[in-house]
MARSE-317246 format. One record per residue: residue in three letters; x, y, z of N, C-alpha, C in turn. Coordinates in Angstrom, 1 decimal. Each point is the difference from the previous one (the first is absolute). Example, Ala and Ser with C-alpha at 12.3 -4.5 7.8 and 13.67 -1.06 7.14 Angstrom:
  code    n_px    n_py    n_pz   ca_px   ca_py   ca_pz    c_px    c_py    c_pz
   ala    13.2    -5.7     7.8    -0.9     1.2     0.0     0.9     1.2     0.0
   ser    -0.4     1.1    -0.7     0.9     1.1     0.0    -0.8     1.1     0.8
This chain:
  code    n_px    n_py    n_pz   ca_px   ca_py   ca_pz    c_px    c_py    c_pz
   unk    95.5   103.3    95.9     1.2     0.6     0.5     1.2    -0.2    -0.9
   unk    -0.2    -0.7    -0.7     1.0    -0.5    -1.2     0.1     1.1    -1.0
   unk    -0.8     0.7    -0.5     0.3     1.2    -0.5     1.1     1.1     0.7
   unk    -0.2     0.1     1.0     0.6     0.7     0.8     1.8     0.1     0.2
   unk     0.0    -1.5     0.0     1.4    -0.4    -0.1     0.5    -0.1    -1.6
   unk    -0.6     0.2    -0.9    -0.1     0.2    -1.7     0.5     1.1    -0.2
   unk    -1.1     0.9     0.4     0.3     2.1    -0.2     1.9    -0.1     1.3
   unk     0.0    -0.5     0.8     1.5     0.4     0.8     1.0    -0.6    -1.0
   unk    -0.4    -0.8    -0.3     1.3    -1.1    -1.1    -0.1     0.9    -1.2
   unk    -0.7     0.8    -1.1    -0.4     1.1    -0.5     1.1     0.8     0.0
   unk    -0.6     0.5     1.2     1.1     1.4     0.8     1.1    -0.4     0.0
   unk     0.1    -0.9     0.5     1.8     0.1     0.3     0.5    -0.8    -1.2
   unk    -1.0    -0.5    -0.8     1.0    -0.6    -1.5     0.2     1.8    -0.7
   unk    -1.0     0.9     0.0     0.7     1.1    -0.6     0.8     0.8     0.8
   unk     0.4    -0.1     1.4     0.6     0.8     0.5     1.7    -1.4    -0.4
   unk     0.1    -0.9     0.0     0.6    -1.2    -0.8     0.8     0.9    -1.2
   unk    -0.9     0.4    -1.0     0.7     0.1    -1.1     0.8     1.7     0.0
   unk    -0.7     0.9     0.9     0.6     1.4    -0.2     1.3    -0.3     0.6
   unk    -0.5    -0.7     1.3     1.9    -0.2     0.6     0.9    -0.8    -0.5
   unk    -0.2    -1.0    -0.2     1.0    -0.5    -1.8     0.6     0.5    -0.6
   unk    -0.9     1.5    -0.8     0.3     0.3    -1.1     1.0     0.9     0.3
   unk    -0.1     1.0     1.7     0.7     0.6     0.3     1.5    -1.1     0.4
   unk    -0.3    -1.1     0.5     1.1    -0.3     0.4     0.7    -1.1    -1.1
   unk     0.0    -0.2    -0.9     0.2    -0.9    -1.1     0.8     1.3    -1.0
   unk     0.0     1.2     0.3     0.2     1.2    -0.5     1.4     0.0    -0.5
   unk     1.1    -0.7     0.7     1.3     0.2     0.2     0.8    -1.2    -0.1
   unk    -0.5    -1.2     0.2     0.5    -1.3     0.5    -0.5    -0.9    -1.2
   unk     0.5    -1.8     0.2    -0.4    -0.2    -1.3    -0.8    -1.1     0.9
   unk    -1.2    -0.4    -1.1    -1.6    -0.4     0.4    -0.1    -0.7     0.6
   unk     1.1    -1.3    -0.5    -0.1    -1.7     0.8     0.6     1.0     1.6
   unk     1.1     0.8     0.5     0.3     0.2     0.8    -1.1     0.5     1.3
   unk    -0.8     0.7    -0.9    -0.5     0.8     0.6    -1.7    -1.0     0.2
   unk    -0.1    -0.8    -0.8    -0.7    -1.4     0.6     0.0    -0.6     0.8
   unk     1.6    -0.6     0.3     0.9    -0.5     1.2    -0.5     0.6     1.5
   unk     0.3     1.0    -0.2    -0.4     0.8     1.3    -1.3     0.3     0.1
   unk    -1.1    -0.3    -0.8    -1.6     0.1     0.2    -0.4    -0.8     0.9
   unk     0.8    -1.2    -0.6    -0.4    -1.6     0.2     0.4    -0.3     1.5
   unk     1.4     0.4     0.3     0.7    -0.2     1.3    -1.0     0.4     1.1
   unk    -0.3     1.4    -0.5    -1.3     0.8     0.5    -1.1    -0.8     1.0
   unk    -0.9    -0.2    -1.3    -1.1    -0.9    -0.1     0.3    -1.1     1.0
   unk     1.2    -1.2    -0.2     0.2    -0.9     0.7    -0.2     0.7     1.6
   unk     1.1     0.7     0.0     0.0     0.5     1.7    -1.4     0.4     0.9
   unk    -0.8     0.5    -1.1    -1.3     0.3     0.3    -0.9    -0.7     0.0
   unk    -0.3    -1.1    -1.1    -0.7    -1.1     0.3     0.0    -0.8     1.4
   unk     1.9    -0.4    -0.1    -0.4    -1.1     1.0     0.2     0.6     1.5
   unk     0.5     1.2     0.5    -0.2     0.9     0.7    -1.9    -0.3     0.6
   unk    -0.4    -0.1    -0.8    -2.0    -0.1     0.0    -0.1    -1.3     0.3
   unk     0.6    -1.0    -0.7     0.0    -1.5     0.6     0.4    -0.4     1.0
   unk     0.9     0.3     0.4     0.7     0.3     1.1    -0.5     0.3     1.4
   unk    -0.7     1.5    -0.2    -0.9     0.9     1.1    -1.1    -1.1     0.3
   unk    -1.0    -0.2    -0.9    -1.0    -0.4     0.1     0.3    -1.9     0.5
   unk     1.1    -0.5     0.3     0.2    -1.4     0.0    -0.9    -0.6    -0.7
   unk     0.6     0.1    -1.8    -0.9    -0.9    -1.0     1.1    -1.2    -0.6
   unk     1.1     0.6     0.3     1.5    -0.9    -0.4    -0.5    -1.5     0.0
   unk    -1.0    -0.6     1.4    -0.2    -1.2     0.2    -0.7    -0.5    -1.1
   unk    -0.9     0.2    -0.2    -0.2    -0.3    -1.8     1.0    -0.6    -1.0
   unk     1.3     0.5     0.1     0.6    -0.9    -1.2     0.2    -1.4     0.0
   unk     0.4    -0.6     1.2    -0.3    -1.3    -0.1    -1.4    -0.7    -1.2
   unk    -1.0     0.8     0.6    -1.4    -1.1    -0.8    -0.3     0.6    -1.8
   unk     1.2     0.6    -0.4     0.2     0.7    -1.5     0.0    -1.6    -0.4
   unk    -1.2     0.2    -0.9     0.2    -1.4    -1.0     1.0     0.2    -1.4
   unk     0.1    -1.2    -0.7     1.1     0.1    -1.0    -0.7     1.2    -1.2
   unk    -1.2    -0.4     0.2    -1.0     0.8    -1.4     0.0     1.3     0.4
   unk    -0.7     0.4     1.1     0.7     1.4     0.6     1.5     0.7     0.0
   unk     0.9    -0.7    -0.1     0.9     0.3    -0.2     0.6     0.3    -1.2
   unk    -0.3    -0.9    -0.7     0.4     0.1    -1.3    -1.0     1.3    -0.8
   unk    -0.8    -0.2     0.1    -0.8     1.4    -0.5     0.2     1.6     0.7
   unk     0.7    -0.2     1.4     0.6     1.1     0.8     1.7     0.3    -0.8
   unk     0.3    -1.0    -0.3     1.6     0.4    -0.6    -0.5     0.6    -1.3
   unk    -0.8    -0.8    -1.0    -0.3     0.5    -0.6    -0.9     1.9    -0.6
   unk    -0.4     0.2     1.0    -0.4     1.0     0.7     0.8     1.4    -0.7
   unk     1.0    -0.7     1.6     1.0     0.9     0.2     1.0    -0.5    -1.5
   unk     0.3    -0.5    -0.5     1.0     0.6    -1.1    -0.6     1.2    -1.2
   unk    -1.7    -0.8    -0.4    -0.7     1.0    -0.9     0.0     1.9     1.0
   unk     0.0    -0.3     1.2     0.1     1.2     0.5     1.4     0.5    -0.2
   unk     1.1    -0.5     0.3     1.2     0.8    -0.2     0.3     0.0    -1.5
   unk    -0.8    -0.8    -0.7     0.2     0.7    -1.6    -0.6     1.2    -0.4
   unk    -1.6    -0.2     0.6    -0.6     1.0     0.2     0.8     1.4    -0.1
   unk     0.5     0.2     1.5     0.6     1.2     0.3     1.4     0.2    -0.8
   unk     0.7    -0.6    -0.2     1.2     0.0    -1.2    -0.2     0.8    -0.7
   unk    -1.2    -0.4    -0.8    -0.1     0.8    -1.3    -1.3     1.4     0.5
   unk    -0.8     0.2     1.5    -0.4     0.9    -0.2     1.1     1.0     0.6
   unk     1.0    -0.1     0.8     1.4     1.3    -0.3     0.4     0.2    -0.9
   unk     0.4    -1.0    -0.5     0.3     0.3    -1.8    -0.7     0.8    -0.4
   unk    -1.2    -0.4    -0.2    -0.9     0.8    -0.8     0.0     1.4     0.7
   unk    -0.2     0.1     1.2     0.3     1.3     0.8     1.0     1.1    -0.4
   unk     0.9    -0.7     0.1     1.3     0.5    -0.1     0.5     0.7    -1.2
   unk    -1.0    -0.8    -1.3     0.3     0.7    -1.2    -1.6     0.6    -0.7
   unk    -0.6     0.0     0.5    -1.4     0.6     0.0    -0.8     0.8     1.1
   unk    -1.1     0.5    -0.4    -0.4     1.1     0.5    -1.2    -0.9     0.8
   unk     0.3     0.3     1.8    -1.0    -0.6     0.7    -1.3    -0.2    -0.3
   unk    -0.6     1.2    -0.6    -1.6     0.8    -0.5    -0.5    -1.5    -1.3
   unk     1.5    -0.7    -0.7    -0.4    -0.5    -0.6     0.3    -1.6     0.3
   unk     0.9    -0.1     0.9     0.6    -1.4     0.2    -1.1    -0.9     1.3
   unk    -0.1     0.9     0.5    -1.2    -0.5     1.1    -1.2    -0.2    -0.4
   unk    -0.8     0.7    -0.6    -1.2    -0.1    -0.8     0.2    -1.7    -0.5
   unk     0.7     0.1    -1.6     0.2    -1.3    -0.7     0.7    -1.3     0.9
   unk     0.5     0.0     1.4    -0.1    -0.8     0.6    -0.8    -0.6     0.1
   unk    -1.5     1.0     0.8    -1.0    -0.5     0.3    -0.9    -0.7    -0.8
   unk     0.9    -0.4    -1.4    -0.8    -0.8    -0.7     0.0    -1.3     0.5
   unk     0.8    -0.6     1.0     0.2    -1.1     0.2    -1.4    -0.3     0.7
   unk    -0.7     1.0     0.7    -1.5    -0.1     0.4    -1.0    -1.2    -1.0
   unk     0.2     0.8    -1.1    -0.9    -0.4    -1.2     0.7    -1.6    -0.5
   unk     1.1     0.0    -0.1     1.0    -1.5    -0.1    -0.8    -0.7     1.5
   unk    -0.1     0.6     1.1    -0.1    -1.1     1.1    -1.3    -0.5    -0.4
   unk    -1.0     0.7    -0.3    -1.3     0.0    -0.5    -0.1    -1.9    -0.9
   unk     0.8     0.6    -1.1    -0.4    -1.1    -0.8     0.9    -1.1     0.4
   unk     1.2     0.3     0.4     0.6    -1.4     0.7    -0.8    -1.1     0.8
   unk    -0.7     0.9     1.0    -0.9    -0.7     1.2    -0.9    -0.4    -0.6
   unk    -1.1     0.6    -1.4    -1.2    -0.9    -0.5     1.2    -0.8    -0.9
   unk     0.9    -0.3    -0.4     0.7    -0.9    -0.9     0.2    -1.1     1.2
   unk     0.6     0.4     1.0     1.1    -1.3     0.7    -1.0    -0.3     1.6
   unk    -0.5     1.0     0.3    -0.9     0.2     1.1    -1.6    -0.7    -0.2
   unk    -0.3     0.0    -0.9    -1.7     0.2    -0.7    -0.7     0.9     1.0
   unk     0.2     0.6     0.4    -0.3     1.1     0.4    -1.0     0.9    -1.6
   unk    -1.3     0.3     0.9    -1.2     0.5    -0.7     0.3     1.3    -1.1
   unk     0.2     0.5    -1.0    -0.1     1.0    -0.6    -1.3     0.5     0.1
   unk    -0.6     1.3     0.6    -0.8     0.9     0.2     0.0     1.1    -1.5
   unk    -0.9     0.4    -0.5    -0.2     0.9    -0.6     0.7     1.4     0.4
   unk     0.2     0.7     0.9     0.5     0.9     0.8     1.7    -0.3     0.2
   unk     0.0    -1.1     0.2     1.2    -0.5     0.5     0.8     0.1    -2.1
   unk    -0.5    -0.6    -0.7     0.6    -0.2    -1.1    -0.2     1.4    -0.5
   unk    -1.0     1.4    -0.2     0.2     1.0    -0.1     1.2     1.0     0.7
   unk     0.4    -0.3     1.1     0.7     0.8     0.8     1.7    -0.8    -0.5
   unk    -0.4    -1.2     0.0     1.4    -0.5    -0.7     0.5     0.5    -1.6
   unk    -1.6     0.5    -0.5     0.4     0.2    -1.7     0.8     1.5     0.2
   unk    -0.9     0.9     1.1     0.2     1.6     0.3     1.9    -0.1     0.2
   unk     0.4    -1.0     0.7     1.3     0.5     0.9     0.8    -0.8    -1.5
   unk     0.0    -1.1    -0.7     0.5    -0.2    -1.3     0.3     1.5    -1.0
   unk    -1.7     0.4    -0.3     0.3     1.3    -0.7     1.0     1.1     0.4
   unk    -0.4     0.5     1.1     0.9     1.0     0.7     1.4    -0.4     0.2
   unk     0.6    -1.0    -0.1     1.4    -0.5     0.0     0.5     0.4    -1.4
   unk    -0.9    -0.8    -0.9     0.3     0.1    -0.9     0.0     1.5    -1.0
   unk    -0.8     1.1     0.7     0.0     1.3    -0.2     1.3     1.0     0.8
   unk     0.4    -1.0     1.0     1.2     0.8     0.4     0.8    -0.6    -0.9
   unk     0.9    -1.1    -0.2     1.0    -0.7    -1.1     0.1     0.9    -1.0
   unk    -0.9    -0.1    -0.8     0.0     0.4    -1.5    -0.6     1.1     0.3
């Protein structure tokens, strides 16, 4: 079932970058980040909220925490620079070379994770390297 929820996060990461690009169109990027993010917040905990998961924060340990803050800042750098990049590039090409962070997650997790490298797995990491690097240059 995990795939499932993979291919929806998929979709709505590309339906993510068309509306961006349209709405990043006119405004300037950190702004137009701001209001992604405000977004997101209302909607996340909106879900936390509904579902009464809020009681949970109490038993957040320090190490969970600190790797959640952590998280979330590589995420709002993240996004920073993918409106940026939006904003002064062409979707067709800024979304693609994002998704190189796929191939980065890849080797981060067998580096910091030991997480197994598969044949398939390090093929599919070399395929999405090349192709980044075919859109770039």
């Amino acid at each position: 079932m995990w795939w499932l929820y993979a291919l929806l996060s998929a979709l709505f990461a590309a339906l993510t970058a068309i509306f961006a690009k349209i709405g990043v169109s006119d405004i300037n990027s950190n702004l137009a980040t701001g209001i992604r993010t405000f977004i997101i917040l209302i909607v996340a905990w909106t879900i936390v909220l509904v579902r009464g998961e809020a009681k949970g924060l109490n038993g957040i340990s320090k190490h969970s925490l600190l790797f959640l803050v952590l998280s979330g800042l590589a995420t709002g750098l993240s996004w920073i620079f993918y409106f940026k990049a939006l904003q002064i590039g062409k979707v067709s090409q800024v979304a693609p070379v994002d998704k190189l962070s796929v191939a980065l997650t890849i080797i981060l997790s067998v580096i910091f994770l030991h997480e197994a490298l598969t044949w398939k797995t390090a093929v599919g990491a070399l395929l999405i390297i090349s192709g980044t690097m075919v859109l770039i240059f």
